[in-house]
DOKEMAR-950011 format. One line per field, with one value per residue (C-alpha): residue in three letters; x, y, z. Coordinates in nm, 2 decimals, decimal comma. Example, Ala and Ser with C-alpha at 12.3 -4.5 7.8 and 13.67 -1.06 7.14 Angstrom:
<sites>
res <- ala  ser
px <- 1,23  1,37
py <- -0,45  -0,11
pz <- 0,78  0,71
</sites>
This chain:
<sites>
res <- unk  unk  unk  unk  unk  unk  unk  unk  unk  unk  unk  unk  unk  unk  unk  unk  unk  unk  unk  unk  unk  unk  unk  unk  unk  unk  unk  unk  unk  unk  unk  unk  unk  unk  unk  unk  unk  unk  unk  unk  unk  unk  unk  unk  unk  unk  unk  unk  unk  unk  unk  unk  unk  unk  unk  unk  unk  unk  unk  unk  unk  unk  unk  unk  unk  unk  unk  unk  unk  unk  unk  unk  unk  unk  unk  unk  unk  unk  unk  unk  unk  unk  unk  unk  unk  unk  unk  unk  unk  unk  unk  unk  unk  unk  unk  unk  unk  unk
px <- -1,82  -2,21  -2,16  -1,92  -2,07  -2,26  -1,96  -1,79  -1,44  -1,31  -1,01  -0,79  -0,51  -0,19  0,05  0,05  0,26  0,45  0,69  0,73  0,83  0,58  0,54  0,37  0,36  0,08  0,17  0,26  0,10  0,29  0,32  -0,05  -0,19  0,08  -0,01  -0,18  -0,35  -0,17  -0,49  -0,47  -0,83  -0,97  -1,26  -1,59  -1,78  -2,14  -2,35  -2,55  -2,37  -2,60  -2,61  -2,35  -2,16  -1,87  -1,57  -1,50  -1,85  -1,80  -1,71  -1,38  -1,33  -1,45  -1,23  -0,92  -1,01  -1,00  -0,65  -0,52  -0,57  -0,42  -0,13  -0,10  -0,15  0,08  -0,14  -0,41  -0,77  -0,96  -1,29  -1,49  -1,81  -2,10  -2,42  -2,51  -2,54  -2,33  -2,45  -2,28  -1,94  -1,76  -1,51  -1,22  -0,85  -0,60  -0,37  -0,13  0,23  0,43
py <- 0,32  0,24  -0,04  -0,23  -0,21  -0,58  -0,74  -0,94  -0,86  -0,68  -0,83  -0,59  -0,65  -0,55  -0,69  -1,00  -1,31  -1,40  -1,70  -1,67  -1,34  -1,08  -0,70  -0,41  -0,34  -0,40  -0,66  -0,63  -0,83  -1,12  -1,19  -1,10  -1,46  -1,60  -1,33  -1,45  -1,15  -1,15  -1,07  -0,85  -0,90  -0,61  -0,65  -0,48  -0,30  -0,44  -0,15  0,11  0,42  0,61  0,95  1,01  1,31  1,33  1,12  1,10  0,97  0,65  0,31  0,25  -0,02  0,22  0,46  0,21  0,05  0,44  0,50  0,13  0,22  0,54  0,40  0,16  0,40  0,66  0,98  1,18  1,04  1,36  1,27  0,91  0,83  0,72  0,73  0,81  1,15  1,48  1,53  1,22  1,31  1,31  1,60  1,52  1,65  1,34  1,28  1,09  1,25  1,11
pz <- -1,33  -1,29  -1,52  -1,31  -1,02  -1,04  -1,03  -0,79  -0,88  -1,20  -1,43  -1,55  -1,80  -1,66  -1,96  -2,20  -2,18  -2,49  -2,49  -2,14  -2,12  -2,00  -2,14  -2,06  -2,46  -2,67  -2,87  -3,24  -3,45  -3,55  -3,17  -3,13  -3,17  -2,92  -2,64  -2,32  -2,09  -1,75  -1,52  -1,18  -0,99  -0,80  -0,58  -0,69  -0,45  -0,56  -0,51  -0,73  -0,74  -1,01  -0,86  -0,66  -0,81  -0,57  -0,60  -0,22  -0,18  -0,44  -0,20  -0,12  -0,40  -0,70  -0,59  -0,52  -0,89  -1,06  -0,89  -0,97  -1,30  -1,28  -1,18  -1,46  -1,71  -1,58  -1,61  -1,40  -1,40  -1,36  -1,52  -1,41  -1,57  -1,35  -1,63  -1,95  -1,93  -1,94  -1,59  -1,51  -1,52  -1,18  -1,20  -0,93  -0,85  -0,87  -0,65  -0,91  -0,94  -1,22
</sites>
């Protein structure tokens, strides 16, 4: 999560646009060349958050960006990343049910 937090507003792929139809599918790849990202923007929150070890304490928009994704990929998020080290690993409970 460190990494991201320059930016301004983060694009995530949601699905791919092929022939005017959009899927949630990765797309095979004779269909590959033809598929266009479909793009959801998620604010940033444009702050240094090396350190913090706590999940509640991350900004509101980290946080909201770590559940969006969630969401998308339909399973529990219970480890974020925020450095390069072990001691880096933010260990959290997830709220997700499936």
């Amino acid at each position: 999560m460190d990494v991201l937090g320059y930016l301004d507003e983060i694009p995530v792929c949601v699905g791919y646009e092929i022939d005017g139809e959009v899927t949630t599918d990765f797309p095979v790849t004779h269909k590959l060349e033809k598929a266009k990202p479909v793009l959801k923007t998620m604010p940033g929150w444009k702050t240094d958050i090396t350190g913090i070890r706590n999940y509640e304490e991350l900004p509101e928009n980290c946080r909201n960006y770590v559940e969006f994704i969630e969401e998308q990929i339909g399973y529990p998020i219970t480890m974020v990343s925020n450095g390069p080290g072990r001691e880096d690993i933010i260990y959290r409970k997830s709220q997700f049910k499936k």
